[in-house]
N, C-alpha and C positions, 0 to 999 in steps of 0.2 A: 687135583692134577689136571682136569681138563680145563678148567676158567685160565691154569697158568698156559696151558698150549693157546688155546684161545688168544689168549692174551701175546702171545709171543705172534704168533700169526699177524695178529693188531700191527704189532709195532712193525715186524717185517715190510707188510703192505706197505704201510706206513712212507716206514724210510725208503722203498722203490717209486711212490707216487713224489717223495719231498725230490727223492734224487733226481727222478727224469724232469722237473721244473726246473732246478736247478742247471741241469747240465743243459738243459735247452736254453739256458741263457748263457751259460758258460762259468756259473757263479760254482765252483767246485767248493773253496772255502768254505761258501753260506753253509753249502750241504754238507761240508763234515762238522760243521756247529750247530748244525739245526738234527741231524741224526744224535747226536748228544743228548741233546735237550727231548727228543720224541721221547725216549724212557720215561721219564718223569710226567711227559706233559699226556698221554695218551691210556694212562693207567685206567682213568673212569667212561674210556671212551668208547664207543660200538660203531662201527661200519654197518652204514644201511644205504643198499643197494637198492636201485628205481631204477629200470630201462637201462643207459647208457652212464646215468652218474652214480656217484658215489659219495657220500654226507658223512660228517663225523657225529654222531651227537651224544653228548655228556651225560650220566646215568642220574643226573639231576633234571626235574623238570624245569629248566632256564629257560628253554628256544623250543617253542610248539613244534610238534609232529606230529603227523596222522596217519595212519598206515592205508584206512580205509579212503583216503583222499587220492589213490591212484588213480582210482576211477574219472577225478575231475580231471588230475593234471593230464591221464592220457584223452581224454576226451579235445583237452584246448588245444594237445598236440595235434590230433587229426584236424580240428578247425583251424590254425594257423600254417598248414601246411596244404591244404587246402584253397587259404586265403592268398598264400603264396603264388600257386598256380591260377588263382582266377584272377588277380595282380597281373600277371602277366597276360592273360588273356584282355582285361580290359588295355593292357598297353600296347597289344600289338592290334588292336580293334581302333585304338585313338591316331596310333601313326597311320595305317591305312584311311582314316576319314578326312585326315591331317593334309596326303597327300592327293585329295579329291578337292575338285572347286565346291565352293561354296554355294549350295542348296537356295538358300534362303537368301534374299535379295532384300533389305529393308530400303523403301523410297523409294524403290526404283533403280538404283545403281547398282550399276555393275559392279561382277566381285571379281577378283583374282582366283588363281590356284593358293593354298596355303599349303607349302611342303616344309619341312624338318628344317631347309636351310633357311627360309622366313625371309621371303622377300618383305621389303620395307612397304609395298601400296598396298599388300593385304594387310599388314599393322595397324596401318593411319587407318585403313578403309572400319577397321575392328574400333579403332579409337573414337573417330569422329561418326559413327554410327552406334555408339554403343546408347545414349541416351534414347535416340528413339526407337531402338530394339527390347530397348526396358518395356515402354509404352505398349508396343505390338506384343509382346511373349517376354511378360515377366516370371524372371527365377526358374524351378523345378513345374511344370503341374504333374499333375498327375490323375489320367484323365479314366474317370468308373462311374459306373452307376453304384455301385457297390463295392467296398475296396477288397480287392483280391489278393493283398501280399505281393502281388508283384509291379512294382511301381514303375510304371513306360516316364523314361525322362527326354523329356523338349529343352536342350538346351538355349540358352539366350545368348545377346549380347556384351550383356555387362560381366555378368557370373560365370566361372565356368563350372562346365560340365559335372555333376557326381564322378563319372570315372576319370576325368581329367584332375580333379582336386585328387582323387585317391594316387596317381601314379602321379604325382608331383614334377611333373618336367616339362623345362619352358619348350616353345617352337625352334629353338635351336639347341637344344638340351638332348641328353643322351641318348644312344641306342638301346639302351635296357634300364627297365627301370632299377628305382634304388631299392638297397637291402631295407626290409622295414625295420625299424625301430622299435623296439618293446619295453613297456616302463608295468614291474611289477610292483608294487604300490605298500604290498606289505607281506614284505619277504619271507621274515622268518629265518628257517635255516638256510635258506635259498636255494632249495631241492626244486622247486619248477622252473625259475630264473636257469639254472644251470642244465636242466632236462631239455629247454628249449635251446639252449647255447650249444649243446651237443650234440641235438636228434632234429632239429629243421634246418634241411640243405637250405639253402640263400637267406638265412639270417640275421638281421643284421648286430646293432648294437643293442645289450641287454641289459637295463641299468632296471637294481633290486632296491628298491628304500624299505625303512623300518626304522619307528622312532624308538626303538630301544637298544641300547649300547649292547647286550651280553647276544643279541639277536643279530647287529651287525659283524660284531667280533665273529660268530659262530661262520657268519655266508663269507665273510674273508678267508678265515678258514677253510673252509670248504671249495671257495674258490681256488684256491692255490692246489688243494689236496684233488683236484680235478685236472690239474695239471695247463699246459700251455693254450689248447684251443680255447679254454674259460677265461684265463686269464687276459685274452687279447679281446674276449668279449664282451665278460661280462664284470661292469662296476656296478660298488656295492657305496652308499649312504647314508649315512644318519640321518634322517629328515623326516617332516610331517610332511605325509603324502599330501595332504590338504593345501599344507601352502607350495610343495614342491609342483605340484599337479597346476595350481592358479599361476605360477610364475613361468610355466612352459606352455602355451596357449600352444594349440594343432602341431603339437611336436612329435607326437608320438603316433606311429602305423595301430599301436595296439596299447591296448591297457588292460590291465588285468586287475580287479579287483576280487581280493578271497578273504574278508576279516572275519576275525570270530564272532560272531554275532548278527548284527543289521551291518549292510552299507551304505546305508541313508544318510550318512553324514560323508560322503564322499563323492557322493553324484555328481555335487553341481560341478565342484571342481573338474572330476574325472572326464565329464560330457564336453567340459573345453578342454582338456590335453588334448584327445583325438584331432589327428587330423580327420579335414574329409574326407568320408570314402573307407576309413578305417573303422575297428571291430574293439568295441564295449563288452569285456567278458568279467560278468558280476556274478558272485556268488552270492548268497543269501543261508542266513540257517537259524536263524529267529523261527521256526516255524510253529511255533505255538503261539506267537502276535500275527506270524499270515493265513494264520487257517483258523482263526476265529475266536482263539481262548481270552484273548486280551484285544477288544476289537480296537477302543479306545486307542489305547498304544500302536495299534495299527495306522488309524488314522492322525495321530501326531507326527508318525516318523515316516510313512509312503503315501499321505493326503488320501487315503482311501480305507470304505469300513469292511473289513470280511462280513460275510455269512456262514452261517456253518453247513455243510452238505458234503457229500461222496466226494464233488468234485474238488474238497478245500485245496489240494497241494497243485492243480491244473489252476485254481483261482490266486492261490500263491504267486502263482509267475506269471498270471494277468497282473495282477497288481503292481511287479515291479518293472513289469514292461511300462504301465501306463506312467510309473513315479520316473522310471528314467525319462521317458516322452516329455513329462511337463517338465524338467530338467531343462532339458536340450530345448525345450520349444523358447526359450526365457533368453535365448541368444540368436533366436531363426535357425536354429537347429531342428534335426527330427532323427526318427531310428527308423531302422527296417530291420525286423528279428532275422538272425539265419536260422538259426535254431534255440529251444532252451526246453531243458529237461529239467526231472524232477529226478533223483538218486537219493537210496537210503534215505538220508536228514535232511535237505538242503533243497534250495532250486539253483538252478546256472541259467545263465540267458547269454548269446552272444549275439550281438545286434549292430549294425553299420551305424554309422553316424555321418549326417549330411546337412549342407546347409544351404537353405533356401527361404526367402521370407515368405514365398507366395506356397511352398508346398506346406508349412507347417497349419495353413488354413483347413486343411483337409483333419487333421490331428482330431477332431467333433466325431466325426466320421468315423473312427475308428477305439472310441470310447464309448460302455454301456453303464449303465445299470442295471443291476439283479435286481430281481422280485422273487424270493426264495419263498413259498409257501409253507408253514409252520407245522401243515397237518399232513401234506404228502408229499411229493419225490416234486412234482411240478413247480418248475422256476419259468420265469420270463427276462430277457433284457429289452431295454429301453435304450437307445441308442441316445446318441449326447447331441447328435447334430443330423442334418440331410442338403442334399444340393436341387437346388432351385435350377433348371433351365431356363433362362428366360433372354430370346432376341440375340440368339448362336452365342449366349456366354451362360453359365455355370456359375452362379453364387450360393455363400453358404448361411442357412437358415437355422437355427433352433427345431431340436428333434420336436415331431410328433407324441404326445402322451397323456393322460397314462396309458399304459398297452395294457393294463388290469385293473379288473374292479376294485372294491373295498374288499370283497370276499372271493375266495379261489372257486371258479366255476367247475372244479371237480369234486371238492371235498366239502366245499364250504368256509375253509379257515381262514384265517389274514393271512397277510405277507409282509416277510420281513425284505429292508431293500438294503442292499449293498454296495458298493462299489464308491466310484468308476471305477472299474479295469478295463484291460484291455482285449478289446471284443473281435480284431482285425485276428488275419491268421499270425503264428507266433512260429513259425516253422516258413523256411522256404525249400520246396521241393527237391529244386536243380542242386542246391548246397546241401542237401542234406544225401540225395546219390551220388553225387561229389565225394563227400564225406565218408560214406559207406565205401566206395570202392576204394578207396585210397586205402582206407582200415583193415581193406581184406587184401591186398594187393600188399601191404607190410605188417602184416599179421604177427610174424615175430619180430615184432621190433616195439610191440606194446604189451606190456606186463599183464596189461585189464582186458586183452581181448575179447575175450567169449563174453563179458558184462557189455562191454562198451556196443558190440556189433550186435546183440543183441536189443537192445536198447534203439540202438540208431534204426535196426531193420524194424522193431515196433511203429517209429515212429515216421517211416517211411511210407506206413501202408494206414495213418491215420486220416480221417476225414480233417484237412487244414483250415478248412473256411466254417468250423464248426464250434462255437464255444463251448465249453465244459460236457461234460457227459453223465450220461442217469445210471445205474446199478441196478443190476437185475436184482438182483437178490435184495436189493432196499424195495425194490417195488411190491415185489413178493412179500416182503414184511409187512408191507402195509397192506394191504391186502388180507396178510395170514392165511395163503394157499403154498402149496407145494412151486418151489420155482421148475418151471420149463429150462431145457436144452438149448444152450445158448445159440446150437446151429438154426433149432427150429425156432427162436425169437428172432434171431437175425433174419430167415427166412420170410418171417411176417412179416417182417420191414421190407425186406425188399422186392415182395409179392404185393404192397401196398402202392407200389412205386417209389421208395423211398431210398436212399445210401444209409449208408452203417457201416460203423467200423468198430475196430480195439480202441485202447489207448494206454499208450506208455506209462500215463500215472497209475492205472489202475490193473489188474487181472483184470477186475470184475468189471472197470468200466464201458457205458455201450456208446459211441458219439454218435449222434444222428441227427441228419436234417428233418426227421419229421416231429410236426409237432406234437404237445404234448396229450391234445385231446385223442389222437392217433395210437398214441402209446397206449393210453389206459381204453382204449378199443380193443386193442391186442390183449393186452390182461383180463378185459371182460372176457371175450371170447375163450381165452384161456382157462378160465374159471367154469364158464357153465361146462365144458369138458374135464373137469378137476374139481367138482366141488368143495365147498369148503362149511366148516360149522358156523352158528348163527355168533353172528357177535355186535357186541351191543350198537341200538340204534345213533348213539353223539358218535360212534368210530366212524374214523375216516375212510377205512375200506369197502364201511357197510355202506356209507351213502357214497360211494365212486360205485360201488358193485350194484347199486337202487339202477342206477340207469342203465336203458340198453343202449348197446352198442350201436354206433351209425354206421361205423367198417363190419363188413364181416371178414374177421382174418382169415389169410390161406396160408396154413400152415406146413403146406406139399417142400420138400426141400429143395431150395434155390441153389443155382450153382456159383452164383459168388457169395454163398453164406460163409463156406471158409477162406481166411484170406490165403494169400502165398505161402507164408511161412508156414502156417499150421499142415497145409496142403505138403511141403518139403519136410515137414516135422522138424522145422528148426525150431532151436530153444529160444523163448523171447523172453522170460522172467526167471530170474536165477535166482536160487536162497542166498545168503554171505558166504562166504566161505570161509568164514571159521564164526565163535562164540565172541561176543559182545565188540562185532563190528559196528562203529558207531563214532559218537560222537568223543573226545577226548577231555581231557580236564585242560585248561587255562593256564599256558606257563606263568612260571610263577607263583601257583596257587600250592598249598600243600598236600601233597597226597595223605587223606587220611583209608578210611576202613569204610565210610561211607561212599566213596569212590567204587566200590567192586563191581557193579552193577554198570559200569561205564569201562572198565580197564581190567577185569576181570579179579579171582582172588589170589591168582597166582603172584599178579602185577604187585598188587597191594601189598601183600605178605612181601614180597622182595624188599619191594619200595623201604618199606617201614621196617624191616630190619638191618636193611643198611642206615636209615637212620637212627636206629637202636645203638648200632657200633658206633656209630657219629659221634651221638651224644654219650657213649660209655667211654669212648676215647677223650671228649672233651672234659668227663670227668675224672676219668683218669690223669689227664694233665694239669688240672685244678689243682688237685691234690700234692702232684710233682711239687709246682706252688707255691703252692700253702707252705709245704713241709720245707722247702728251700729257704720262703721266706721266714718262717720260725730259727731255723737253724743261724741265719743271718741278721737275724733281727739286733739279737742285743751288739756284737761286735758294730751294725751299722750306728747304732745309739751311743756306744762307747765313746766313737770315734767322733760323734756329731758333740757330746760334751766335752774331752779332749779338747776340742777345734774352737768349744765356745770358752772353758774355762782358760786358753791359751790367748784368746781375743780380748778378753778382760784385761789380763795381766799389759 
């Protein structure tokens, strides 16, 4: 009795969402043929509500879904609405410098004003000056001793500007800039496609591809069943992202890549749709090839080898930072992370894309190598490049190495090396308090909040310019002493002179600038105040615990030992919120009983007794059949000898 209410509610819905599409175009007819047909056509179907849309999806596994995927989709909503307003900040930044004279004077000549209406002597002046502006200040640089994540741009003559390529409008082109453009790459049911069609004010055109037909069929669907403002927005395609992505070069404000699996075979393309200036938002969820179980495979598909350590799912999203970078650098492209996190399964990265031949020189700089030590928690990076000053110019040189011996000067053991990843910061500040306030300022208007802003306010308060991080309680392992208080380790660190932080991948993890012979001074001193039992002399802990200490730690309590949020008792790491949130099965694929442990036993058991009735109705109708065809058999035979002994005659 209740699946038929349920059911009836269905089709209700239903025929109010078919009708108000309808009546908004005036098509009354469509809609009393199409409310006909809903009966029939909506029987297997379920209404699954996200934010502001609404998806149909078939009690068949056809068209993937994810429940636990809110987290990502409300994550890109905060970052494209976000991107939206700092779009416009760079545009109303470009028209104000637009209508200032001209700074820079190449040869000696004189400049004009260049305002919005474009006189034609600052044009020629741009034109006929642009070669030897190349000479004097070529492309992007981007001027550090060490790269900091935020990249001061010198614009030139020939190229324009990063913020000028992102707000795309010429000197006599519009007072506001254009709606961005969004190409989701592989749709599915096209529940984010239409999440962003409905919930990001100034959006503009949202085109969903998917090379599978019952995938497209489903987002048509659903497109219509979302009624007019989707319709006007958001078109939907059959196509191979791959070649639809190569055949639309810097067309698109945004890109959004989320496949099941690696998105390594999508990169090169995806790094040229971006226009300049726009945002690469890559999902990943291989994460048993990026945290080290299949290194091999690692390095076939993102040109880089994991290692294995506490830090693997922070080294995860170095690594697909460094594989988009070499992407993009193969066209004088480059990225600048805004943010990218690590959730439940998966990494997300969302990063600008920009093109300049002279800044991608810098890309050395901003790649390491590990040296992960086999016997204790101590790693090293080895940087891939350094910059030479020499005669008021900056060139780039092959890193300094190795930064380690043959054997780990704590424990004794080798080291295994990893990488390249990506060693610059992976987070930008300004967007990421952006991001946060926007998040808490529409608080009800995202499904994920309390995950999402929790999350964001972690990584808010991380150390940026810091690669990977150590675990206390691994240190303590090695060791084999009781672990200390993570206020009073923090404390040591930063009584040593040192920063410290959390970190969003981990509870446990500690990020710090200091180094590691620093660290296992803190553990010594911790130890002869915490003894521990005699353990054999080849152990790692015994010969790190053999030496003494050069620091003596202070372990008095520091008052930036706890961060803000802990200080405010705000929640920064949530459990799921419900049982066997996670990863889903592969449409398409069959649900069997080994599935439980991914979709739970409730799912399973459902699953597989509607395919029980399936196949008992299929056999029931066999049988119909069968019996039909017995019953008809010999009269069809009669009739076919009849027909032959009348053809004879």
């Amino acid at each position: 009795m209740e699946s038929q209410v349920q059911k009836r509610v269905l089709i209700d819905r239903a025929n109010k969402k078919i009708g108000q599409f309808y009546y908004s175009f005036g098509y009354l007819g469509d809609w009393r043929r199409e409310m006909g047909a809903v009966e029939d056509e909506l029987g297997n179907y379920e209404i699954i509500k996200e934010g502001e849309a609404e998806i149909l999806m078939h009690s068949s596994n056809t068209v993937f879904f994810n429940k636990a995927q809110v987290y990502n989709r409300d994550m890109s909503i905060a970052v494209l609405r976000t991107f939206i307003d700092k779009q416009k900040e760079e545009h109303d930044a470009y028209l104000s410098k637009k209508k200032k004279p001209l700074n820079k004077i190449p040869n000696g000549k004189s400049s004009e004003p260049v305002t919005l209406d474009g006189s034609s002597s600052a044009i020629e002046d741009e034109k006929t000056n642009g070669a030897t502006a190349e000479k004097a200040n070529e492309g992007i640089e981007v001027q550090h001793t060490q790269y900091d994540g935020e990249a001061k741009y010198i614009p030139d003559r020939e190229e324009t500007t990063a913020s000028e390529e992102c707000i795309n409008i010429p000197l006599r082109g519009k007072q506001e800039p254009k709606a961005p453009k969004v190409l989701e790459a592989l749709a599915a049911s096209g529940l984010r496609a239409l999440r962003y069609a409905r919930e990001v004010e100034g959006i503009g055109k949202v085109i969903a591809l998917d090379n599978d037909k019952a995938s497209i069929e489903a987002c048509n669907r659903n497109i219509k069943f979302n009624g007019s403002v989707t319709c006007s927005k958001v078109e939907a395609y059959l196509a191979d992202a791959r070649v639809y992505m190569l055949t639309h070069q810097k067309e698109f404000d945004v890109v959004d890549l989320d496949p099941y699996g690696s998105p390594s075979v999508f990169l090169d393309s995806a790094v040229q749709s971006v226009a300049d200036g726009g945002i690469l938002m890559c999902t990943a969820t291989d994460m048993a090839v990026l945290c080290g179980n299949n290194g091999e495979v690692c390095h076939s598909k993102y040109g880089s080898y994991p290692v294995k350590g506490k830090y693997c799912h922070e080294m995860a999203l170095r690594i697909l930072l460094a594989c988009i970078e070499s992407h993009a650098n193969r066209y004088k492209r480059y990225i600048v992370p805004i943010i990218s996190v690590y959730m439940d399964f998966y990494v997300r990265v969302f990063v600008r894309i920009f093109t300049s031949a002279s800044a991608i020189k810098d890309t050395p700089l901003k790649l390491s190598y590990v040296y992960q030590c086999v016997g204790c928690d101590s790693f090293h990076l080895q940087s891939l490049g350094r910059t030479i000053c020499k005669d008021n110019s900056v060139k780039s040189a092959p890193g300094y190495g190795p930064v380690v011996p043959q054997e780990c000067n704590d424990c004794g053991k080798r080291f295994n090396m990893g990488g390249p990843i990506w060693s610059a910061p992976i987070h930008d500040k300004q967007w990421i308090n952006s991001i946060l306030a926007n998040v808490k300022a529409m608080k009800e208007r995202y499904p994920a909040y309390e995950k999402i802003s929790a999350v964001l306010t972690t990584i808010s308060e991380e150390l940026h310019n810091v690669p990977l991080f150590v675990s206390l309680h691994s240190l303590c392992s090695t060791l084999k002493c009781t672990s200390p208080p993570a206020v009073v380790f923090r404390s040591a660190v930063i009584n040593a002179g040192f920063q410290i932080s959390g970190s969003h991948v981990n509870p446990l993890g500690l990020k710090t600038d200091a180094p590691m012979d620093v660290i296992w001074d803190i553990m010594r001193c911790w130890v002869k105040n915490h003894p521990v039992k005699a353990q054999p002399q080849d152990n790692s802990g015994t010969v790190i615990l053999a030496k003494e200490p050069k620091l003596q730690a202070n372990f008095a309590r520091a008052a930036a030992s706890l961060s803000k949020a802990k200080v405010k008792k705000e929640v920064r790491y949530l459990p799921n919120p419900e049982r066997h949130w996670g990863p889903k099965v592969k449409a398409g694929r069959q649900i069997t009983s080994k599935h439980s442990s991914l979709l739970g036993p409730d799912i399973v058991t459902k699953s597989l007794g509607k395919e029980a009735e399936t196949e008992e109705v299929r056999e029931v109708e066999q049988d119909e059949q069968t019996a039909n065809s017995i019953q008809e058999g010999p009269a069809t035979k009669r009739q076919k000898t009849s027909i032959t002994v009348t053809t004879d005659c």
